[in-house]
N, C-alpha and C positions, 0 to 999 in steps of 0.2 A: 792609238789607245791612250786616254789619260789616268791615272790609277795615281791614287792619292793614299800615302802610307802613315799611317796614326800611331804614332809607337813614340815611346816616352826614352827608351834606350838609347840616349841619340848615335850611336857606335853602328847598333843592329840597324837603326831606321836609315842611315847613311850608306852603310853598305847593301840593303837590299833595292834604297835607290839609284845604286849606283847600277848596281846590277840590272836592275830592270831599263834603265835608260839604256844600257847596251844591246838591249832586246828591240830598241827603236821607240820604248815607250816614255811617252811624257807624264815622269814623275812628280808631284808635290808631297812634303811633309809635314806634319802635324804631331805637337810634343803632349798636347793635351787634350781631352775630352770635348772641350765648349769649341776650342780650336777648330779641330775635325768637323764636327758640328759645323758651324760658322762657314768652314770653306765650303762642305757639303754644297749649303742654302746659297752660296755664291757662283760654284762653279761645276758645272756637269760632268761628274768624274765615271767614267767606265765602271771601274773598279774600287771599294775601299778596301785597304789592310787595314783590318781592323783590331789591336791590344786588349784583350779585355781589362787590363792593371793597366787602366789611365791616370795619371791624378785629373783633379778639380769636375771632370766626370766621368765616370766610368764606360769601359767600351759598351757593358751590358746597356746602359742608359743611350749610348751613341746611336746603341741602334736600336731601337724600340723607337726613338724619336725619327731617325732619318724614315722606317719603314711607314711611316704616317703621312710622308711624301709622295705625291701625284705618281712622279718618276726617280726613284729612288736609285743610287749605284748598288749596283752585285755588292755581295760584301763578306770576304774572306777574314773570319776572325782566327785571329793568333792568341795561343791561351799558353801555360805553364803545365797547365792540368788536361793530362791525354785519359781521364778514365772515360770510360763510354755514356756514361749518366754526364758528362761533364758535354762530350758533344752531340748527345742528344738534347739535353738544355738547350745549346745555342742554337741549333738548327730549330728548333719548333717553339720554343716558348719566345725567343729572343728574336726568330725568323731571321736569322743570319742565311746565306745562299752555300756556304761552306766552313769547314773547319780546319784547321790545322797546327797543331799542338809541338810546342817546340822541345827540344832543338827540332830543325826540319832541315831535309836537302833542299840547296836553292834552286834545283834542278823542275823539284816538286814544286814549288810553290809557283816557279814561271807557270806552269803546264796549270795549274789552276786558277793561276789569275787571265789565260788564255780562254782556256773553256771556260769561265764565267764571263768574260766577254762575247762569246758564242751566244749565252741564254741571252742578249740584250733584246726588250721587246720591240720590237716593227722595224727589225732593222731596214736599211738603207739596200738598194739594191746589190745583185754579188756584183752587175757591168755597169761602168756609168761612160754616157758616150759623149761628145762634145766634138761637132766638125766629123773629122775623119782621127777623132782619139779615140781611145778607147783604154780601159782603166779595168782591169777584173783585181775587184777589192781582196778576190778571198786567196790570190795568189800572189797578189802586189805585183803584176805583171802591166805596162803597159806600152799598148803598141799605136802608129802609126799609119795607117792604108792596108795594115795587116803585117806591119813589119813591126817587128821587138823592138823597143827603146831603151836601152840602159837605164835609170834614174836613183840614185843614192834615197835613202829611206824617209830624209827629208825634204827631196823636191816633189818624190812622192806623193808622201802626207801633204805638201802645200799644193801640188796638182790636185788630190783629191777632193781639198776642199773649195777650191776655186770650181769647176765642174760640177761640186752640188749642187754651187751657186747658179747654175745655169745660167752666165753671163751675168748675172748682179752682180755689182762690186762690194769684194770682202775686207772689213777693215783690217787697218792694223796692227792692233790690239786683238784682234778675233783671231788672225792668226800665230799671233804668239800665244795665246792661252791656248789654242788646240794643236799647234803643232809641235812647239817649245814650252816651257813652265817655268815657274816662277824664279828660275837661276839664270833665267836669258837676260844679261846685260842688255836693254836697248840701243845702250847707246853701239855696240860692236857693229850693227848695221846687219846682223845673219840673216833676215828676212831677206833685206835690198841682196843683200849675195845669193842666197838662195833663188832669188828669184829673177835677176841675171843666167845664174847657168841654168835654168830652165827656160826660158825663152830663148838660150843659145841652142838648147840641143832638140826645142820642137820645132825650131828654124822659122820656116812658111808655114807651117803647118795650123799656126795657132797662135794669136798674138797675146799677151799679158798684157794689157794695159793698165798706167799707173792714174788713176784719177785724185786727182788731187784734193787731199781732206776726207778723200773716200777709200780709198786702200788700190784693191788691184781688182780686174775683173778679165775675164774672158772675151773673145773676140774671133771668129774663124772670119 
């Protein structure tokens, strides 16, 4: 999941990305209004945490423009102001997809940034199969000829989108923005590692191959 946090706080907006990166989710931030905006039109983010007290433009403005979007992210606005006229505003005039009025437990605010990734429209199948793998998205489970494979949360996420691909090869650059964000040093090489011990523990099963200029792709 990518989930892009707009908060002008940098303390609060730091610590709720950090927080959610622990969740397995790949975080970006955003200090300002046009910012948010901007990445939006750039990049397919799941989810936005959305401030309504932004400078240079406000979150009410963030989202009135993003909802004008073919395919728009869910978008959890965080406000100051918990009166009920206040989150009934944002839900129907402003069509935000939720609310949530601070302080808030960080507990809460996972579990709604989850279930708004739930509402996402046409989603992708819950199995994706490739060879003799097999992938069930909505338990992060993935098995083998019918046997369980271990996999850490990011060979994971990089098996799953390799498998979409149905053997095309996926760049990478495509891989970092969807599995990693915008704090992934490239130069650390995490992808090439990550995708090392993934091809060690599908064994025979399934080759990764590295095409050169072109990313990785699929091979049974």
């Amino acid at each position: 999941m990518r989930v892009l946090v707009a908060e002008d706080h940098r303390v609060l907006a730091r610590t709720i990305a950090t927080g959610l990166r622990r969740q397995a989710m790949a975080v970006d931030i955003a200090a300002t209004g046009d910012e948010a905006e901007r990445m939006c039109l750039l990049t397919a983010y799941d989810v936005l945490i959305l401030d309504r007290d932004l400078p240079v433009m406000s979150g009410d403005e963030v989202c009135r423009r993003l909802r004008e979007l073919t395919d728009p992210p869910r978008i959890l606005m965080l406000t100051a102001a918990g009166e009920l006229t206040d989150r009934v505003y944002g839900l129907t005039a402003l069509g935000a997809d939720d609310y949530l009025a601070k302080p808030f437990d960080f507990t809460e605010l996972v579990a709604r940034v989850r279930a708004l990734s739930r509402r996402a429209p046409k989603p992708p199948p819950a199995v994706l199969s490739f060879g003799n793998i097999t992938l069930d998205e909505t338990r992060r489970e993935v098995s083998v000829d019918g046997m369980p494979l271990e996999l850490s949360p990011k060979e994971t996420a990089v098996l799953r989108l390799l498998m979409r691909a149905g053997g095309a090869p996926v760049a990478h650059d495509e891989i970092v923005r969807t599995v990693w964000d915008e704090n992934l040093d490239t130069r650390t090489g995490a992808v090439r590692t990550t995708v090392s011990r993934l091809r060690g523990k599908l064994g025979d099963s399934c080759l990764i191959l590295s095409d050169k200029g072109e990313g990785y792709r699929l091979c049974d």
